[in-house]
C-alpha positions in Angstrom: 111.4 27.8 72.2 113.1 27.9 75.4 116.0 30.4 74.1 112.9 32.6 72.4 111.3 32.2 76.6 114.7 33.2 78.1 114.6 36.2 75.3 112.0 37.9 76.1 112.2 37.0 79.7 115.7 39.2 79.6 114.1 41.6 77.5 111.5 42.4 79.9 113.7 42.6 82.9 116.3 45.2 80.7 112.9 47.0 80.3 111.4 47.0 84.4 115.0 48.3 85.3 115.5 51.1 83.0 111.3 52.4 83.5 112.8 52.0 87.3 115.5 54.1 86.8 113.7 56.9 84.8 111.0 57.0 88.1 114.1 57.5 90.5 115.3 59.6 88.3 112.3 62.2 88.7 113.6 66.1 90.0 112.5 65.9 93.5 110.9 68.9 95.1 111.0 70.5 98.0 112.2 73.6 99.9 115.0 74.5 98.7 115.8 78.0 100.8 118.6 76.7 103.7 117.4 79.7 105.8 113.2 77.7 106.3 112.8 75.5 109.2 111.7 73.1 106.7 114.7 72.7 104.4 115.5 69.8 102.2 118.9 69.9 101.0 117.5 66.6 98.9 114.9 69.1 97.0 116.4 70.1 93.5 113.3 71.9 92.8 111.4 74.7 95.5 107.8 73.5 95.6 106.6 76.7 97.4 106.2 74.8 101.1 109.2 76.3 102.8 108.1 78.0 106.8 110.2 80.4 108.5 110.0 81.7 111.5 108.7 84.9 112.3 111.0 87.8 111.7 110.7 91.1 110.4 113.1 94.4 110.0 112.5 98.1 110.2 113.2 100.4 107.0 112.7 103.8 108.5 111.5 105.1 111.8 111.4 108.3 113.5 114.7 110.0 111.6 116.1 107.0 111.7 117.0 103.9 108.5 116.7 100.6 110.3 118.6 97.6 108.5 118.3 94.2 108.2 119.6 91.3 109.8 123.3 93.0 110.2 123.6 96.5 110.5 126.8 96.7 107.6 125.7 94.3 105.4 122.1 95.0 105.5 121.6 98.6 105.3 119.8 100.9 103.4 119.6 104.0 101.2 116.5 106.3 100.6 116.1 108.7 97.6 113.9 111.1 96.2 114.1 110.6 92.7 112.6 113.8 91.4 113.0 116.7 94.4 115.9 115.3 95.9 114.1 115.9 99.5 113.2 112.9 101.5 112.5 114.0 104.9 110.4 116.9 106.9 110.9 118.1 110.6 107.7 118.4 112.2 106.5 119.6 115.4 109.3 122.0 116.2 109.7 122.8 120.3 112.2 125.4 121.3 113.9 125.1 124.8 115.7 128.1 125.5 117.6 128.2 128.6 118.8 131.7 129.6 122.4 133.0 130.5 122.9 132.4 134.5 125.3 133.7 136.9 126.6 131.3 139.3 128.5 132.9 142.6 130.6 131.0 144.4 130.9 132.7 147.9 133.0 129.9 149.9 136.3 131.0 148.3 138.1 134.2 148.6 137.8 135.9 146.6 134.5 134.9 145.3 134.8 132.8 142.2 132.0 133.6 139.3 130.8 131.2 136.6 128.9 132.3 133.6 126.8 130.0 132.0 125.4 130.8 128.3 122.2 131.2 127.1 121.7 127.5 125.1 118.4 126.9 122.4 117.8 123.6 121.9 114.9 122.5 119.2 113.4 119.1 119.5 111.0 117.6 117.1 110.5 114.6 115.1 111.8 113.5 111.3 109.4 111.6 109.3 110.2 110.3 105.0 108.5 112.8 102.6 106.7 112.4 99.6 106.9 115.4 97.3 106.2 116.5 93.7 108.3 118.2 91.3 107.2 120.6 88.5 106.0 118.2 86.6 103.8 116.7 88.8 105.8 113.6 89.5 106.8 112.2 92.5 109.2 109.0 93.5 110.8 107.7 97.5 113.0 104.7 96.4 114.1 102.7 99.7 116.8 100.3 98.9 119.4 97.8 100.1 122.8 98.7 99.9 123.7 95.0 99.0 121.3 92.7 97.4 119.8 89.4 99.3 117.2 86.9 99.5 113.6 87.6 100.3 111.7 84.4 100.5 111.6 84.2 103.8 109.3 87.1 103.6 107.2 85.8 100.4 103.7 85.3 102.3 104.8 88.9 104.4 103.8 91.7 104.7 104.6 96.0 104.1 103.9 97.8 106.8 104.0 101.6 107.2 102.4 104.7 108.6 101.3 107.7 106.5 99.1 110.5 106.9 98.2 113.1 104.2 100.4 116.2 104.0 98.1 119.6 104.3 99.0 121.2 101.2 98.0 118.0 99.5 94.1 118.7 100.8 91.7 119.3 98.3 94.4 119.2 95.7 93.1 116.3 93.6 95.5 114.2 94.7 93.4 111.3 95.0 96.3 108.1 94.9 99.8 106.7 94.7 101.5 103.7 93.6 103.5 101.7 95.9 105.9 99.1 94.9 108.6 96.3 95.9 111.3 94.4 94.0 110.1 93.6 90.6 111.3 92.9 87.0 110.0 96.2 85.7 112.6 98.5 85.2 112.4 101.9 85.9 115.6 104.4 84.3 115.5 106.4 87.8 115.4 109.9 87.0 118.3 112.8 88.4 118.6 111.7 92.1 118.4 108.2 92.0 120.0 105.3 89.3 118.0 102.8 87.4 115.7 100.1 90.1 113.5 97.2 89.1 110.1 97.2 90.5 106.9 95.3 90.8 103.9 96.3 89.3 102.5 99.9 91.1 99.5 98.9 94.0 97.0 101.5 93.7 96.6 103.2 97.3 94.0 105.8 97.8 94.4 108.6 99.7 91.0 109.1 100.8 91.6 106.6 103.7 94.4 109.1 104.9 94.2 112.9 107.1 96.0 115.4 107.8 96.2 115.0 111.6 97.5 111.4 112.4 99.2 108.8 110.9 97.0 105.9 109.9 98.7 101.8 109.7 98.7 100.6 106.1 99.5 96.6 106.3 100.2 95.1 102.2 100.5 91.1 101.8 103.4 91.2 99.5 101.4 89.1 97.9 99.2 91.3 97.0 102.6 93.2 94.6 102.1 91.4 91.2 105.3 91.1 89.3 107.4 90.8 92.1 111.0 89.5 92.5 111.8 88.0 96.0 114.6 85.4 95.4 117.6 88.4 95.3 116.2 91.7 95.7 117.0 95.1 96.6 113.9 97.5 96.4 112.4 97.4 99.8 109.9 100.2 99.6 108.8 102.9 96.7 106.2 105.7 96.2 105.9 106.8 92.7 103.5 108.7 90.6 102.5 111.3 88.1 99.9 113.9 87.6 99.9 115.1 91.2 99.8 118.2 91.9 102.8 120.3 91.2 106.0 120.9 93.7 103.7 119.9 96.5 104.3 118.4 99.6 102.3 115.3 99.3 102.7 112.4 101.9 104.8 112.0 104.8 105.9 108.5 106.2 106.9 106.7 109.0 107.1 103.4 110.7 108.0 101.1 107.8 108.5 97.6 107.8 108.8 93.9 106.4 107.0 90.8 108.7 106.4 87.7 107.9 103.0 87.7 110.5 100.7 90.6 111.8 100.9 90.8 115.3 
């Protein structure tokens, strides 16, 4: 009786240690991104509770690509997949300065200095959005070398736009805007293949022709998204507008992780 006793005794200690050891061996989660504040290099598994701190990086601004983090390694390209145009020069001002003659009467004999007539035209760039003859229209903003987003997963887009004028009254009523996805788009003849998230329906009857107006997007908001490596940074893409028209022009654009 004793041996059966000591038998199941053993049995059931063989039976509390492995239960034990199937508990510890349970994936434990965490965040799993080195670059939170929060990092557990314990976590096997990301459990969506990483925090960063706040950062952001400009895309474009005035006539100018911004970059991210490093200026070689996080730089960008912009295309126009369809017209091949991505920028406009607005408000032209012309400085013309007029051919002078300067005397120089303390020498002998007196030395002359011509000075040429200059022109110098100042004005400001801004991204445009424009149609081709088919009434399609794409501005793919990219990262010349892929990277992590997740810092940026509870972010937002920030940009500027205002409504070109030969896009009044034309019917031209929205636009999709887009971010890293996993729908792929073939690119068309200015710009290779990009993966996308699914298009966020913007209306353009919150935009004029006169000033620029702030659009914030939570990325959150951009269903389908990718932001563990990513590339795509900003797109504008459509069809039926209204043929080889000028349609938006944008400025100002952005990723932040808070509104200020």
């Amino acid at each position: 009786m004793q041996t059966k006793y000591r038998f199941f005794t053993l049995i059931s200690f063989v039976f509390i240690l492995v239960f034990s050891s199937c508990n510890n061996d349970e994936i434990r989660k965490g965040c799993t991104d080195i670059g939170a504040t929060n990092y557990d290099n314990l976590a096997k598994e990301d459990d969506g509770s990483c925090v960063y701190l706040d950062s952001s990086f400009t895309i474009y601004s005035n006539n100018k690509l911004g970059f991210w983090g490093n200026s070689v390694t996080g730089s960008f390209s912009v295309k126009a997949c369809f017209t091949n145009e991505t920028t406009i020069f607005l408000n032209p001002d012309t400085v013309i300065t007029p051919e002078d003659t300067i005397i120089d009467n303390n020498v002998t004999p007196p030395d002359t200095t011509i000075v040429p007539a200059d022109t110098t035209i100042n004005g400001k760039t801004y991204l445009l959005v424009n149609s081709d003859a088919n009434g399609e229209y794409a501005l793919v903003i990219r990262l010349l070398n892929k990277r992590s987003a997740l810092e940026f997963k509870n972010g937002y887009l920030v940009f500027d736009a205002k409504l070109h004028p030969d896009a009044f009254n034309t019917n031209f009523n929205n636009f999709g805007l887009m971010i890293n996805g996993n729908q792929l788009n073939l690119g068309a003849d200015f710009c290779s293949e990009y993966r996308h998230s699914a298009p966020l329906e913007v209306f353009t009857s919150t935009l004029d022709t006169n000033s620029f107006k702030q659009i914030s997007i939570p990325l959150l908001d951009f269903k389908q998204r990718q932001m563990q490596v990513i590339d795509l940074v900003f797109a504008i893409k459509g069809v039926n507008a209204p043929a080889n028209k000028n349609l938006l022009i944008i400025n100002n654009v952005k990723w932040v992780t808070n509104l200020e």
